[in-house]
C-alpha positions as CSV (number, residue, x, y, z in Angstrom):
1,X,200.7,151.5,98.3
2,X,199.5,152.0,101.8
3,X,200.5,152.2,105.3
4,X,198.3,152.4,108.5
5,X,199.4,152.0,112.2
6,X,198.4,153.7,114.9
7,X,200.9,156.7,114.9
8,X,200.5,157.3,110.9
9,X,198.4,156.3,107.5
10,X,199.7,157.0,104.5
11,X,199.2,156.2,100.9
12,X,201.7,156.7,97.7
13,X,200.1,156.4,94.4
14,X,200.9,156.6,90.3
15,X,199.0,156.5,87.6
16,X,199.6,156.3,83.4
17,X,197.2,156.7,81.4
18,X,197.5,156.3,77.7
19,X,195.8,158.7,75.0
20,X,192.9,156.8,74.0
21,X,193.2,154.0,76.2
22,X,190.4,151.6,76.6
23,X,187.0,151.6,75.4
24,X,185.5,155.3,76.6
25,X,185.1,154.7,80.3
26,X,188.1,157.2,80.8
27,X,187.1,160.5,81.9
28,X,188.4,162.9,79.3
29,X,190.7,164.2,82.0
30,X,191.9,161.4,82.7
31,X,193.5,160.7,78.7
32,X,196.9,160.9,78.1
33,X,197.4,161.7,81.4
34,X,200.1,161.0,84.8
35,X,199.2,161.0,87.9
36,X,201.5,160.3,91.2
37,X,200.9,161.7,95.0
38,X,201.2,160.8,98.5
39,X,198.6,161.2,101.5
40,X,200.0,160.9,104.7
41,X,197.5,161.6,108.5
42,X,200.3,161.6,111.7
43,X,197.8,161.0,114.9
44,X,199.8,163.6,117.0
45,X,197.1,162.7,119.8
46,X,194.0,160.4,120.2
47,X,192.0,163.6,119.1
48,X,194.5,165.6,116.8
49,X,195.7,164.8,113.2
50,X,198.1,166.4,110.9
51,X,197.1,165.8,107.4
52,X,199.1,165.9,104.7
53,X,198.9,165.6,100.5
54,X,200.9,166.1,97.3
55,X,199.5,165.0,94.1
56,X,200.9,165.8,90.7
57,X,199.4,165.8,87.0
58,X,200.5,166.3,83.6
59,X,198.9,165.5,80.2
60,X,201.2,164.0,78.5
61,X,200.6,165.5,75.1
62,X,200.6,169.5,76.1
63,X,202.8,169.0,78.9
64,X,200.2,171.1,80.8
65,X,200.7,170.3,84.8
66,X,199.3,170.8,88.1
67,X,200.8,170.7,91.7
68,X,198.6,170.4,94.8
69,X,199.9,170.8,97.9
70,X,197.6,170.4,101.1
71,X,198.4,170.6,104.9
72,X,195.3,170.7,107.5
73,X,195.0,170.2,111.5
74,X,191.9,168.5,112.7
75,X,191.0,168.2,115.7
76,X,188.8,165.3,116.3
77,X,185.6,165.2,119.2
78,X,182.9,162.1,119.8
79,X,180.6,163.6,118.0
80,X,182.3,164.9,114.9
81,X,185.1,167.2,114.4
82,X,187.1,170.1,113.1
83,X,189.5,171.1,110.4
84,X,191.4,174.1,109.3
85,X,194.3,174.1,106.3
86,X,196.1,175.3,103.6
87,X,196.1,174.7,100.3
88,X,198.6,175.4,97.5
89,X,197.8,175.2,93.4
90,X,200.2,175.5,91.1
91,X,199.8,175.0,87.4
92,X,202.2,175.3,84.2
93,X,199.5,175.7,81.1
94,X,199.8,176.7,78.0
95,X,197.5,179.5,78.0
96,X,198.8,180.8,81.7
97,X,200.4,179.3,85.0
98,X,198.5,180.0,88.1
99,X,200.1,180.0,91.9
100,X,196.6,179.8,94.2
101,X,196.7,179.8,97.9
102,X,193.4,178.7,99.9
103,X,192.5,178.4,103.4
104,X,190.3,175.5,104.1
105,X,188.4,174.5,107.4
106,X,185.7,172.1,107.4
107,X,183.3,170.9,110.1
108,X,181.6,167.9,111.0
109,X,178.8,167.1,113.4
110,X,176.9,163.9,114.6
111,X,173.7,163.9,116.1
112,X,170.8,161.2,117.3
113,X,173.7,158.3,118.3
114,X,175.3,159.4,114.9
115,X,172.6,157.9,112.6
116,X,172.1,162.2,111.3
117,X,175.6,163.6,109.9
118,X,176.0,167.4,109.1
119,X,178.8,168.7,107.6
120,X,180.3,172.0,106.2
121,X,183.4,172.8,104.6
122,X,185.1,176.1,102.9
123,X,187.5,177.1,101.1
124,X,188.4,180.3,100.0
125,X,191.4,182.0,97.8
126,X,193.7,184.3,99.8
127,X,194.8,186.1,96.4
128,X,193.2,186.9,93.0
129,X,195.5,184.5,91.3
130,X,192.7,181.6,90.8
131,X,193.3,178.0,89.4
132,X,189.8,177.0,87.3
133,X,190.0,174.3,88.8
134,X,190.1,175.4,92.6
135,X,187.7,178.7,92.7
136,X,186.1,179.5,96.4
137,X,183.9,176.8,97.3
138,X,181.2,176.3,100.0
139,X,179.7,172.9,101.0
140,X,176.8,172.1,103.0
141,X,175.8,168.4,103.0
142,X,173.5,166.3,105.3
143,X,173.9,162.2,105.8
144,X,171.7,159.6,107.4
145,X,172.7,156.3,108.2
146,X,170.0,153.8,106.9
147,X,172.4,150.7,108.2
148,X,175.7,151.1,110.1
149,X,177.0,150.6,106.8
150,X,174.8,152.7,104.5
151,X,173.9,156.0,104.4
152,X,171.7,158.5,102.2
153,X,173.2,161.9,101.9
154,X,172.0,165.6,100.5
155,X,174.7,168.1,99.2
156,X,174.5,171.5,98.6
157,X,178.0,173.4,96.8
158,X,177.9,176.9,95.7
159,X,181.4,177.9,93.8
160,X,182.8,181.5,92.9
161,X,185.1,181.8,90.6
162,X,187.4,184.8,88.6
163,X,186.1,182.8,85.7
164,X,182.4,180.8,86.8
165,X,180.1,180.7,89.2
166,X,178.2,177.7,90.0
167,X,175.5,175.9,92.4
168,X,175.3,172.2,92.7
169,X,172.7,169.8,94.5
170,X,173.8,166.1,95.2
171,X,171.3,163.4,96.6
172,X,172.9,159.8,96.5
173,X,174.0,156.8,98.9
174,X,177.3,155.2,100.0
175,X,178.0,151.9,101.2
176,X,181.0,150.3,102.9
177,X,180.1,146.7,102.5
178,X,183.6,145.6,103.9
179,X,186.7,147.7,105.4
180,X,188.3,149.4,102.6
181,X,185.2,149.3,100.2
182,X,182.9,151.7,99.1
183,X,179.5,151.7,96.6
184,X,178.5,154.8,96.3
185,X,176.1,156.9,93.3
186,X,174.8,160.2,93.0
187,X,172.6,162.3,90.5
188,X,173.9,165.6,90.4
189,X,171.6,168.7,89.3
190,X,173.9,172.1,88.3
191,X,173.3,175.8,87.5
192,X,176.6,178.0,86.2
């Protein structure tokens, strides 16, 4: 379901996913899993947005769940922009539950009539409580607009983690034939 005006956006989803559902193009993640959240962006000012997310998980045979909370300020120029947040995780495993905080910022900058699109993003944990899934992460990534609506892009993401390290390079495209579609595809090359 979604909203958009010009004072707010926002978008409530849910999702049910049956063990074994379908023929195998499920992500194994995504089996025997629920999924509901809301995303909602409040545009306090032509140039300022308050972002904020819940989404909720849970495999439905474990009962294994996670909780992510976000909240972020960005401030928004003519030639890009910039973000700072916070981040809470908080998962109920079998094994262990995890409470994660992170601070987030992320930056964005246009160049050359915005055909040449830099961005970088971080975020880091504030304690040594870590959720696997959320370790510090680092971005750098690079797009060029081939059309107005297609781009090429080149991603760099280093991760550290209490439990992996990793480095991953992205090269790929996305397309935005119409408003509210997107094509995109990637290959993906990782170490760690």
């Amino acid at each position: 379901l979604d909203h958009r005006s010009k004072a707010l956006d926002a978008n409530v989803y849910a999702k049910n996913t049956s063990e074994n559902y379908g023929i195998g193009q499920q992500a194994a993640s995504e089996n025997g899993s629920f999924k509901a959240g809301a995303k909602t962006s409040l545009h306090v000012a032509e140039s300022l947005d308050v972002n904020l997310a819940h989404d909720h998980q849970k495999n439905l045979k474990t009962e294994d769940s996670q909780d992510v909370s976000k909240a972020e300020l960005k401030l928004k120029h003519d030639s890009g922009s910039v973000g700072v947040g916070y981040q809470r995780i908080d998962e109920k495993r079998a094994a262990q539950d995890t409470e994660s905080n992170q601070a987030t910022a992320n930056v964005t900058q246009n160049f050359f009539n915005n055909s040449l699109e830099l961005q970088g993003l971080v975020e880091r944990n504030l304690n040594s409580d870590q959720s696997v899934d959320y370790p510090n992460r680092y971005l750098l990534q690079a797009g060029y607009k081939l059309t107005d609506k297609t781009k090429v892009f080149v991603a760099q993401e280093y991760t550290d983690g209490n439990l992996y390290d990793s480095s991953t390079t992205r090269v790929g495209f996305e397309s935005n034939p119409w408003t509210g579609s997107k094509i995109s595809s990637t290959v993906n090359q990782s170490v760690g």
